[in-house]
Structures are given as C-alpha cells and as structure tokens.
C-alpha positions as CSV (number, residue, x, y, z in Angstrom):
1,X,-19.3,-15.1,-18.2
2,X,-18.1,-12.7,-15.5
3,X,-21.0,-11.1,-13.5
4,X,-20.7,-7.3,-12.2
5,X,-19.7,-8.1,-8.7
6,X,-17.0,-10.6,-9.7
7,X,-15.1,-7.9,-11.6
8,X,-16.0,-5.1,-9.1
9,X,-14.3,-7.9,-6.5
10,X,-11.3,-9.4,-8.8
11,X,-11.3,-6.7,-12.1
12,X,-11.0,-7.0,-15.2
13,X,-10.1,-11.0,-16.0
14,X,-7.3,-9.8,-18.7
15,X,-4.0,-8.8,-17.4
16,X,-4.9,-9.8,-13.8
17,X,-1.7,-11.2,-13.3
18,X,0.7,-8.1,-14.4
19,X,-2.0,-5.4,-13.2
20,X,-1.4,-7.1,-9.4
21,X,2.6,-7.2,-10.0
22,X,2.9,-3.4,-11.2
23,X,0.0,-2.1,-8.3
24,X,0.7,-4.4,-5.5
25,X,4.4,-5.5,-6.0
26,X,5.5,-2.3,-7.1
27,X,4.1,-0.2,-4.4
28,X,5.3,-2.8,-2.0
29,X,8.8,-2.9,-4.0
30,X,9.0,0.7,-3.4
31,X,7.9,0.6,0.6
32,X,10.3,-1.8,1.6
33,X,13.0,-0.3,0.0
34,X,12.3,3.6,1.5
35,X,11.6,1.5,5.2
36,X,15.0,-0.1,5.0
37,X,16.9,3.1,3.8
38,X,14.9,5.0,6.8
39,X,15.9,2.0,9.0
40,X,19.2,1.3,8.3
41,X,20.9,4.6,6.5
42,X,22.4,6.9,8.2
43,X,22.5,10.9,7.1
44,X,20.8,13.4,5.4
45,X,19.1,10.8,2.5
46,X,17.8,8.9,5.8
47,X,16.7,12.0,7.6
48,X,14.6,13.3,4.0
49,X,13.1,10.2,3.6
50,X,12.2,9.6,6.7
51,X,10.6,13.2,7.3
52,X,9.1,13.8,3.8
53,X,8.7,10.1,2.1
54,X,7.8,7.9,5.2
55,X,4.5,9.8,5.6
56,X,3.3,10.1,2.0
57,X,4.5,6.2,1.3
58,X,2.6,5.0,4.6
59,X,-0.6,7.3,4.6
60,X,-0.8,9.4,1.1
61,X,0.2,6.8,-1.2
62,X,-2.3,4.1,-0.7
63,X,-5.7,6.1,-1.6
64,X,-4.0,7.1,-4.7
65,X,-2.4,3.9,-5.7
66,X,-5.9,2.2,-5.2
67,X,-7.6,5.2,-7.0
68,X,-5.2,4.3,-10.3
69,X,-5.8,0.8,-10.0
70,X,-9.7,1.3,-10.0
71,X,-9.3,3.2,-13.0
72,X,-7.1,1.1,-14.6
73,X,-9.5,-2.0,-14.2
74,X,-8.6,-3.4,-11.4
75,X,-10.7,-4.8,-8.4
76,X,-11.3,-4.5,-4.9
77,X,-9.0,-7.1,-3.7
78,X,-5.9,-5.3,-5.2
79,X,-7.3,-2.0,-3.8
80,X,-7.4,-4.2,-0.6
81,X,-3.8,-5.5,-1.3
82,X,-2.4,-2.1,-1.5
83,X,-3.9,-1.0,1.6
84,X,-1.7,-3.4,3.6
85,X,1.5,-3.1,2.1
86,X,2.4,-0.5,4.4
87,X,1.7,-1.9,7.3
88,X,2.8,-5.8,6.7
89,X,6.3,-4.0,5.2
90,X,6.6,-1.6,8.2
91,X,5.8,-5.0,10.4
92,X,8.3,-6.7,8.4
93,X,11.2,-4.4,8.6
94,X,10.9,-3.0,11.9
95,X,10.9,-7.0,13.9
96,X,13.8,-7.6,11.6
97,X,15.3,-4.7,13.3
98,X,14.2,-5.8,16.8
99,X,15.5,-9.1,15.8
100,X,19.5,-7.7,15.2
101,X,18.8,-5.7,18.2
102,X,19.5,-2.0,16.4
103,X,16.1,-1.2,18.4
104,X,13.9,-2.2,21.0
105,X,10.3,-0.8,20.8
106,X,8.3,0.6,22.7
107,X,4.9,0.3,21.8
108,X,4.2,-3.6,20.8
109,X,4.8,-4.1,17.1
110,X,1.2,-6.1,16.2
111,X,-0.9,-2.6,17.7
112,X,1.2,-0.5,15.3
113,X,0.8,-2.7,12.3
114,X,-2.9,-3.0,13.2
115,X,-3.1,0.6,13.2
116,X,-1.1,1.5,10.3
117,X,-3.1,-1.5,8.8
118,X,-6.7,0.0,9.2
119,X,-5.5,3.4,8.1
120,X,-4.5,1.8,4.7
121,X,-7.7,0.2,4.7
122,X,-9.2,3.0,4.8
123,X,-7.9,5.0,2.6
124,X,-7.6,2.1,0.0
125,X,-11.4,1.6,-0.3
126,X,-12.0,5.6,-0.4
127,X,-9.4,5.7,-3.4
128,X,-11.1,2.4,-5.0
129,X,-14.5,4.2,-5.0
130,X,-13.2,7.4,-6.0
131,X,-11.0,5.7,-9.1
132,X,-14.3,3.7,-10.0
133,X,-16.2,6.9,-10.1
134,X,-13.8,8.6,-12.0
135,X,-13.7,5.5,-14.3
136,X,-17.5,5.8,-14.2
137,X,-18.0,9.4,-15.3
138,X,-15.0,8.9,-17.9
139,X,-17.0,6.5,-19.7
140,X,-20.2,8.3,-19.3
C-alpha cells in the first residue's frame, strides 16, 4: 500500500514510467532542440526564438509544465525534474559550444547553470503546489 507522502513524492504508481517520458523527456526534447537552433542557426528563425521562445522555454515554461504534471498525477520528483531541464540543457549545449570554439564565455558556465537551475526550482515547486491545488479543488 502506497502511503500519502510516497505518492505526493513519486505520484501516482500507474503510468509512472510514460507520465516521466511525456513531462520530463518531452519538455527536455523540446529545450534542447530550441537551444541548439538558437545556438547554431543563423537568421530570422534564430533571432525569434531566441527573443520570444528562449525566455518562455527557460523561465515560463517550467511552472506550468510542473503545474500539468501535478494535475495529471504526477509527483514532486518529476516537478523537480522539470525544473532542471533548462538549466542542465542550457549547460549542456552551451560547453558543447565552448568545446568547438563558436564562443568563449564570459561569465563561468557552472554559476549560470546554478542560476538558471534555482530559478527552475523555483518555479517548479510553485507550479507543483498550484497544480495539486487545482487537482485538490477539482475533486472537491
């Protein structure tokens, strides 16, 4: 028998498995992708989605993500999960960039993924809670 706090830490125990593929891999499908077309593309598609889609995918996106996942049954730990994506993929693609030498940085790359890190924290747990009280008042 699953206790309260194991399924407010872990979710609900059916569909753990595809729930963490759609909320965490998909979310971090779609960052990596948008940081490499930012990072590597050149034009106007580059200059959009680094102006309009790098903010909301970095900052935005990781509330809201966790505030579905809450509602959809899932636990802390993915909420958790999704609040890191950002930052570990941002970490990711930008020292493969330093790595090929397209850019050297300026600011040293562990303080910005720390940063970008707690900010997803952040905002991950906020959207948990809120998607868990919205899950809360739904089933009344």
């Amino acid at each position: 028998m699953i206790t309260v706090s194991e399924r407010l830490l872990w979710g609900r125990q059916e569909g753990r498995v595809r729930h963490w593929s759609v909320f965490v891999g998909g979310f971090a499908g779609v960052v990596f992708a948008l940081l490499f077309v930012i990072l590597f593309g050149t034009g106007s598609g580059a200059r959009l989605a680094y102006d309009l889609l790098l903010p909301a995918a970095l900052f935005y996106a990781p509330p809201i993500i966790s505030a579905l996942s809450a509602f959809r049954g899932g636990g802390l730990l993915v909420s958790l999960a999704v609040g890191v994506v950002p930052s570990i993929s941002f970490g990711v693609v930008t020292f493969i960039r330093q790595i090929t030498g397209a850019s050297s940085g300026d600011v040293w790359l562990p303080v910005l993924v720390l940063a970008f890190g707690s900010l997803g924290l952040i905002g991950s747990v906020v959207g948990f809670l809120a998607g868990r009280g919205v899950l809360r008042f739904v089933e009344g």
